[in-house]
C-alpha positions as CSV (number, residue, x, y, z in Angstrom):
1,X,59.8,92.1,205.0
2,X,58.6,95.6,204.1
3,X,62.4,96.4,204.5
4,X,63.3,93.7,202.2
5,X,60.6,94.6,199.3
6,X,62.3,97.9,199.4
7,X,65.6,97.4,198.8
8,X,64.3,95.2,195.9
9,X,64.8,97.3,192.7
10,X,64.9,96.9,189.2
11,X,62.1,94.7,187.0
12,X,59.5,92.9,189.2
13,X,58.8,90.4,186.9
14,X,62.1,89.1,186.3
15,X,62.6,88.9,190.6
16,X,58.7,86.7,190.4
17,X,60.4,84.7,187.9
18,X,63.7,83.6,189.5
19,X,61.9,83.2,193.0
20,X,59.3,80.7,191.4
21,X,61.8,79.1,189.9
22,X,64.1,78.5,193.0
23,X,60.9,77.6,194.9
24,X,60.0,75.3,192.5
25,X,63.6,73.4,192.7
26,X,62.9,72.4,196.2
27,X,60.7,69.6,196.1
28,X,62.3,67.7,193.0
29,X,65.9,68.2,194.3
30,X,64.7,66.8,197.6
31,X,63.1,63.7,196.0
32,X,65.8,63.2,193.1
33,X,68.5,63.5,196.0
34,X,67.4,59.9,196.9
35,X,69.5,58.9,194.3
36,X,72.9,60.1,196.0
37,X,71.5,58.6,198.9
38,X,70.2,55.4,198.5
39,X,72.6,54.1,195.4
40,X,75.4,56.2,195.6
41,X,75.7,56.3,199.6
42,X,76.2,60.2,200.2
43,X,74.5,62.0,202.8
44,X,70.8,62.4,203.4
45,X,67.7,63.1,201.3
46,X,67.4,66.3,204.0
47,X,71.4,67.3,204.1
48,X,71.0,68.0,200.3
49,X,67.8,69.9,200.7
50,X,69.6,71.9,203.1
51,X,72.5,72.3,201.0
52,X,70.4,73.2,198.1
53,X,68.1,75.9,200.1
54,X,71.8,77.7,201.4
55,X,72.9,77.7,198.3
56,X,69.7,79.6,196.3
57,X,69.6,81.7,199.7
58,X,73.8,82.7,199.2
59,X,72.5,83.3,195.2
60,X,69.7,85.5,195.9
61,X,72.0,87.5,198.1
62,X,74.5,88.0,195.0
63,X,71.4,89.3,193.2
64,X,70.7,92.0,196.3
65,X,74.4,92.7,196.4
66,X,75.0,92.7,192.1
67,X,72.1,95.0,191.5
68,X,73.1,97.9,193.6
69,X,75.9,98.1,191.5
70,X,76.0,100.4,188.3
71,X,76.0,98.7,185.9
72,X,78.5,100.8,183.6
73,X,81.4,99.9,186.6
74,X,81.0,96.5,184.9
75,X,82.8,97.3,181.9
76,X,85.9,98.1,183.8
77,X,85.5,95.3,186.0
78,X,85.4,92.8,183.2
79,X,89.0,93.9,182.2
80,X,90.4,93.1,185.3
81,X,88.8,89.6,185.4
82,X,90.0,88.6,182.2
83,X,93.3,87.8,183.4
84,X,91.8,86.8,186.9
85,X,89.8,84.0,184.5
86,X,92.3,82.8,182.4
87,X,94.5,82.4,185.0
88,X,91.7,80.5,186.8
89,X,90.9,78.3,184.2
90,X,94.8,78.0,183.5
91,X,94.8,76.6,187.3
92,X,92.1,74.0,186.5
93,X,93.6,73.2,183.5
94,X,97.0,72.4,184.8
95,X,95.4,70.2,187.6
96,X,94.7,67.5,185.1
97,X,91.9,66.0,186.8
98,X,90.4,62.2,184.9
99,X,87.8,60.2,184.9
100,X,88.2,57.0,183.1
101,X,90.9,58.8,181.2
102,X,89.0,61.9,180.2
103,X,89.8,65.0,181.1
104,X,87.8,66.3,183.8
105,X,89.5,69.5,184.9
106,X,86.2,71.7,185.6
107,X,86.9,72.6,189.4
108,X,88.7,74.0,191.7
109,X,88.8,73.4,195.4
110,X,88.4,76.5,197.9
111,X,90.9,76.0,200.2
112,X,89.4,75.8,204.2
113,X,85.9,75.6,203.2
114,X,86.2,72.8,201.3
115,X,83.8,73.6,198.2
116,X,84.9,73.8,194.5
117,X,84.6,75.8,191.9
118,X,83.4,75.7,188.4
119,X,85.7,78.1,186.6
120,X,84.0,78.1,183.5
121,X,80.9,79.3,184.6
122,X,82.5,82.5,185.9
123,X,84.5,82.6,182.7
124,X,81.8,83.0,180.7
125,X,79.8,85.7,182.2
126,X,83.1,87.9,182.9
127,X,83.6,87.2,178.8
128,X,80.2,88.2,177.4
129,X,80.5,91.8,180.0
130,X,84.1,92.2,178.5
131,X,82.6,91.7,174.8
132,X,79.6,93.6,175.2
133,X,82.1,96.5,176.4
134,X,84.2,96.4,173.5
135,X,81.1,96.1,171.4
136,X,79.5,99.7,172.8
137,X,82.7,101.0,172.0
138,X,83.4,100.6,168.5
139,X,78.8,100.3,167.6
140,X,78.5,103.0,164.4
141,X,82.0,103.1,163.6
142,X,84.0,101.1,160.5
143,X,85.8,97.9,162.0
144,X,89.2,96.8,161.0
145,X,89.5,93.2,161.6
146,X,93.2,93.8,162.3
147,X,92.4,96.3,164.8
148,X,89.9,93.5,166.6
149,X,92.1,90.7,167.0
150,X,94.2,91.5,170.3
151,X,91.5,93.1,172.2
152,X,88.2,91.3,171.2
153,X,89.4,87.5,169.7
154,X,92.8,87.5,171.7
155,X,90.7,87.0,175.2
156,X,88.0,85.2,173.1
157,X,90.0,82.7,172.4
158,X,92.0,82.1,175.0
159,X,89.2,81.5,177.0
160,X,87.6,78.6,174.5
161,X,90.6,76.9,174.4
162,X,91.1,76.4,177.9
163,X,88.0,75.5,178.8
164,X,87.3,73.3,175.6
165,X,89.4,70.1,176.4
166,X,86.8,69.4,179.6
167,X,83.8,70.9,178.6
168,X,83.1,71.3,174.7
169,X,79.1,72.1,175.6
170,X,80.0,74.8,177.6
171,X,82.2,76.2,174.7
172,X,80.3,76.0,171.9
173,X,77.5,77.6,173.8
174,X,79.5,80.6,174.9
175,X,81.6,80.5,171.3
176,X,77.5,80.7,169.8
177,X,76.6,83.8,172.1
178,X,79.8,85.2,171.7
179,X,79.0,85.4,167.8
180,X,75.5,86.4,168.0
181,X,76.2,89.2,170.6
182,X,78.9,90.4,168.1
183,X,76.2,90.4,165.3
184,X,73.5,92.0,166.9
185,X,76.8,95.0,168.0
186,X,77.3,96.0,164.9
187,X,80.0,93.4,163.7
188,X,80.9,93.0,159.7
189,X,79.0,89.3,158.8
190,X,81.9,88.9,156.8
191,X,84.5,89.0,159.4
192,X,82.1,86.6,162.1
193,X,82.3,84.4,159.0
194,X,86.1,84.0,159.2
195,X,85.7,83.7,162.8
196,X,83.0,80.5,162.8
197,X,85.7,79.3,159.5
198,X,88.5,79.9,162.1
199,X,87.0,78.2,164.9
200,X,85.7,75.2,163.0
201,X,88.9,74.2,161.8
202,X,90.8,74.3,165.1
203,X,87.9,72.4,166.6
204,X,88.8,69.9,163.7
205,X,92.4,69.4,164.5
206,X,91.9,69.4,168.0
207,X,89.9,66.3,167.6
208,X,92.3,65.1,165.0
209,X,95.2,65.9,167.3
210,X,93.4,64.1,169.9
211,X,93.3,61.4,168.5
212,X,95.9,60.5,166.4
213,X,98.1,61.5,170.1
214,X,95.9,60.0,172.7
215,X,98.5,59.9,175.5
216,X,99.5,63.9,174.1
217,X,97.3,65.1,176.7
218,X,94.0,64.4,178.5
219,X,90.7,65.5,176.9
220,X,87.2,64.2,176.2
221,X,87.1,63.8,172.3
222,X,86.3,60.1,172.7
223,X,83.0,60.8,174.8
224,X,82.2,63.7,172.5
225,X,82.5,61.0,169.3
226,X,80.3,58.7,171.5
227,X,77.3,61.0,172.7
228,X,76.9,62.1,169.1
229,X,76.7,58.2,168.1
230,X,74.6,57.5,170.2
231,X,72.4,60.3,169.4
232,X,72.2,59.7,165.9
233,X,72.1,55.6,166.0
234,X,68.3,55.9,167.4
235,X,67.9,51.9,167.2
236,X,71.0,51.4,169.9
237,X,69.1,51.8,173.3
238,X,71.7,50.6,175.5
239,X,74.2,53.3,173.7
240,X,72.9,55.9,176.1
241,X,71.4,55.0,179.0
242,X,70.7,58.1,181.2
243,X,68.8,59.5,177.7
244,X,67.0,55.8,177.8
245,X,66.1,56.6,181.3
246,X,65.0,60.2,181.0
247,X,62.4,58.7,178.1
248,X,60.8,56.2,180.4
249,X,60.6,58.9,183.1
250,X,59.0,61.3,180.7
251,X,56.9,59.0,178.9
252,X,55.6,57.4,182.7
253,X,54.8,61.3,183.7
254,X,52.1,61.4,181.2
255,X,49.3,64.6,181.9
256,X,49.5,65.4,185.6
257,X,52.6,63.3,186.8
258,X,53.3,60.5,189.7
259,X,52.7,63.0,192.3
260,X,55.4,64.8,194.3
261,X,58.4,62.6,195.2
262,X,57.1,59.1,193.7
263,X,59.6,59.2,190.6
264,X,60.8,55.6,190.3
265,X,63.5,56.6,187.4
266,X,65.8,59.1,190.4
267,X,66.6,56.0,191.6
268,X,68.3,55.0,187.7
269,X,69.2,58.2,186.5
270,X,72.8,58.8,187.7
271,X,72.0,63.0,187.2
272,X,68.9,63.4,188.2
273,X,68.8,66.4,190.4
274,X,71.2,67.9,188.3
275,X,71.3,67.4,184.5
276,X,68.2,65.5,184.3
277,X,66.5,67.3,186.8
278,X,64.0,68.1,183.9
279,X,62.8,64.2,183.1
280,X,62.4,63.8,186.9
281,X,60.3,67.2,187.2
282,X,57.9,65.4,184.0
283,X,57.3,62.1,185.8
284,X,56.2,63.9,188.8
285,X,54.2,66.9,187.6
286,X,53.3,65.3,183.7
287,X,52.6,67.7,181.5
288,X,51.5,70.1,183.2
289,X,54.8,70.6,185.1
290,X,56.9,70.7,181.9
291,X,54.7,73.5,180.4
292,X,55.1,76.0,183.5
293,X,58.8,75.7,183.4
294,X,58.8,75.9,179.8
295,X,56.6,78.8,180.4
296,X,59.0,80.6,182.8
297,X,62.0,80.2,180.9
298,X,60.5,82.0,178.1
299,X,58.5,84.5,180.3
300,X,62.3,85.6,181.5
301,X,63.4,86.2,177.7
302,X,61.0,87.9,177.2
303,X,61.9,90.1,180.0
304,X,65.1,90.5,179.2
305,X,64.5,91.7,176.2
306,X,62.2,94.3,177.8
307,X,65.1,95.2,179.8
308,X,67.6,95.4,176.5
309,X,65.1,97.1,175.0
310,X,64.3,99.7,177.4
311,X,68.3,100.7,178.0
312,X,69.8,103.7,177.4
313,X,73.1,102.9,176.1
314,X,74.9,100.2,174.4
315,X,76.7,98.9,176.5
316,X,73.6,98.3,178.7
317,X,71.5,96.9,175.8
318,X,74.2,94.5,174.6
319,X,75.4,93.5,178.2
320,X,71.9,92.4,179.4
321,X,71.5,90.1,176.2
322,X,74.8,88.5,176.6
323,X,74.7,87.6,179.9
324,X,70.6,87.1,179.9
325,X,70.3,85.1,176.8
326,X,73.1,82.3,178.0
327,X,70.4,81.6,181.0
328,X,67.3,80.5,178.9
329,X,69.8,78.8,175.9
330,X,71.4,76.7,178.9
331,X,67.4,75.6,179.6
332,X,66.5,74.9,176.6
333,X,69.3,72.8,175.7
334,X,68.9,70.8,179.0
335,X,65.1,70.5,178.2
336,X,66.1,69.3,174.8
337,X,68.8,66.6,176.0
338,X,65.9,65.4,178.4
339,X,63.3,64.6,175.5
340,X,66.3,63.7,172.7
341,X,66.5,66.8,170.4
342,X,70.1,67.4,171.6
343,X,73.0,64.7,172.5
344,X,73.9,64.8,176.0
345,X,75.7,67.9,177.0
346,X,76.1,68.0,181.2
347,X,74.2,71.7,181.0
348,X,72.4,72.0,184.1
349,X,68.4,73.3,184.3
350,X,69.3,76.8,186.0
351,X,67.7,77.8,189.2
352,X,66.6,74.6,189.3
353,X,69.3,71.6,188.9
354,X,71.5,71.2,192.1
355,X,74.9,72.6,192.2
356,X,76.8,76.0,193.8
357,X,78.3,77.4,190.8
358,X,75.7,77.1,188.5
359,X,73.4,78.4,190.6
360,X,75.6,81.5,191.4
361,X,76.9,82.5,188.2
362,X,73.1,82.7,187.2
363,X,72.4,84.5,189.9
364,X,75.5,86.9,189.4
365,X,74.1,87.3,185.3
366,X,70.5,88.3,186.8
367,X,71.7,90.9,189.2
368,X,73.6,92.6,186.5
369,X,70.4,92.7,184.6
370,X,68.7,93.9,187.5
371,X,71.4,96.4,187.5
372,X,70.7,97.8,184.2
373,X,66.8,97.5,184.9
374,X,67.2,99.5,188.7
375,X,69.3,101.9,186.6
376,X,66.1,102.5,184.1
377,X,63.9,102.3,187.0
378,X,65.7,105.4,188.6
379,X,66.0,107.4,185.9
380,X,62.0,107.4,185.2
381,X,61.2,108.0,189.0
382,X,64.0,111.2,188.9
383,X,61.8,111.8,185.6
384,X,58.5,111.6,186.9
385,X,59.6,113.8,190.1
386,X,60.7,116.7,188.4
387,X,57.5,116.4,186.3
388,X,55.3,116.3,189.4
389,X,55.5,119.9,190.5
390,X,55.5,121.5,186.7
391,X,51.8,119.8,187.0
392,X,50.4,121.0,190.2
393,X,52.2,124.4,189.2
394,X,50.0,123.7,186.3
């Protein structure tokens, strides 16, 4: 163990953070799992368990592995993944996997293990390393919007639009940090305006495109229309029912909760151990539950923003925000869905919901801001060693 805690570097509070949450996952994954069990007919209660625990274990090695790497090798490494990702997500694209009609083309399968693959989720962490590295580059000096276009909104793009047609959550929270990590590097306001101008308007014919052609190609526009009804037609409670669900959950929760495992709406909520994992978490634990992971979400902002903070270059600063603040936003809007401040979006709780990719890609964001935070870390012990013997010279 002594071994373990020293090969452990970087901030300490961000490692306590990530370990309570995963720890914390265990018991409501294990009791919403009865759900896939019981009514849907897969596996056992203890298989996912199992599952689950390999899973955070295979993600906390990804953290050990990531944040022995320096971080500046990331900024070279994003470059090559940019075509490795878009040809990924062309791949899932091109699969033209539906459900009901919809386009569901978010995985891959691993050939001989059998597992799939959400390629967005890599997507997007490779594309906030590969902004924040074109960012550093160009911070203090005049931009030409001209000179931006094939190597920052080119890739930008690109990657929205592919993975937009299955998933427009995903992209107009990666499209949203995209713009605000651009802000806070320095960009003109007046040129992210065109950009939001841009993007609205193909968004807009997109949907329009959609459909007046609904046979043109698969995509999800029609449950995008319907979420957002639903949402905003409060009186209709059979228009949404997992959000109808989550409510009664929540509401049944009340101070202190059911008790662990004795959650009566798992059985009703078709997601609950993955995107309503939070309702689930409330009926059990109350109040009280919902405040501590409220509290550790913002507990690892606030970190990261130490971390940003306390790098020494650009590229560090702007890389641990774009990768960091995607990990709390995702929460919060998954909090949100639970208690009805956001339509449903299929954002998972990370660290906590169920599922490999998720789980990994977060895992992979938090070793590279372990990376930046070890890097920090050395430097001040290097500092503090050469200061050592000017004292007892002293």
């Amino acid at each position: 163990m002594q071994q373990l805690f020293k090969n452990i570097k970087g901030d300490r509070a961000i490692w306590a953070v990530v370990a309570l949450l995963a720890i914390i996952s265990f018991l409501p994954v294990y009791s919403a799992s009865t759900n896939l069990v019981y009514v849907v007919g897969n596996g056992t209660t203890l298989g996912h368990l199992v599952k689950h625990c390999f899973l955070l274990a295979l993600g906390f090695f990804i953290i050990l592995g990531i944040h022995k790497v320096p971080y500046h090798y990331f900024k070279r490494l994003s470059w090559v993944m940019i075509p490795f990702v878009l040809g990924l997500l062309l791949v899932t694209l091109l699969q033209g996997n539906t459900i009901g009609g919809a386009n569901a083309s978010r995985w891959i399968r691993i050939p001989l293990v059998g597992m799939t693959f959400q390629t967005s989720t890599l997507a997007s962490v490779v594309l906030m390393v590969y902004v924040a590295g074109y960012l550093s580059k160009t911070f203090g000096k005049k931009i030409e919007f001209k000179e931006s276009i094939f190597p920052l909104w080119t890739p930008v793009f690109l990657i929205l639009a592919m993975i937009l047609p299955a998933n427009l959550s995903t992209t107009a929270i990666l499209f949203f940090m995209v713009m605000l990590l651009c802000f806070m590097g320095g960009f003109p306001i007046k040129y992210l305006m065109a950009i939001i101008g841009a993007g609205v308007v193909m968004l807009t014919l997109f949907v329009l495109t959609a459909k007046a052609f609904p046979g043109l190609f698969p995509n999800r526009v029609d449950t995008w229309i319907s979420r957002v009804e639903n949402f905003a037609d409060k009186s209709d409670t059979e228009g949404d029912y997992q959000i109808e669900k989550a409510k009664i959950a929540i509401a049944t929760g009340g101070v202190v909760g059911l008790g662990a495992g004795k959650s009566v709406m798992k059985n009703f909520l078709p997601q609950s151990s993955s995107d309503f994992i939070y309702a689930i978490i409330v009926e059990e634990y109350g109040l009280m539950g919902a405040f501590v992971i409220v509290f550790l979400y913002m507990l690892l902002l606030f970190r990261i923003v130490i971390v940003a903070q306390n790098a020494e270059t650009i590229f560090g600063k702007l890389m641990v925000i774009g990768v960091g603040l995607p990990i709390v936003f995702q929460a919060l809007i998954n909090m949100a869905v639970a208690v009805e401040l956001f339509p449903v979006t299929g954002q998972t709780l990370p660290l906590i919901s169920s599922g490999g990719t998720s789980i990994w890609m977060t895992c992979l964001a938090i070793g590279i801001i372990l990376s930046v935070s070890a890097k920090r870390e050395k430097e001040q012990e290097e500092f503090n060693h050469k200061e050592s013997p000017d004292i007892a010279h002293a």
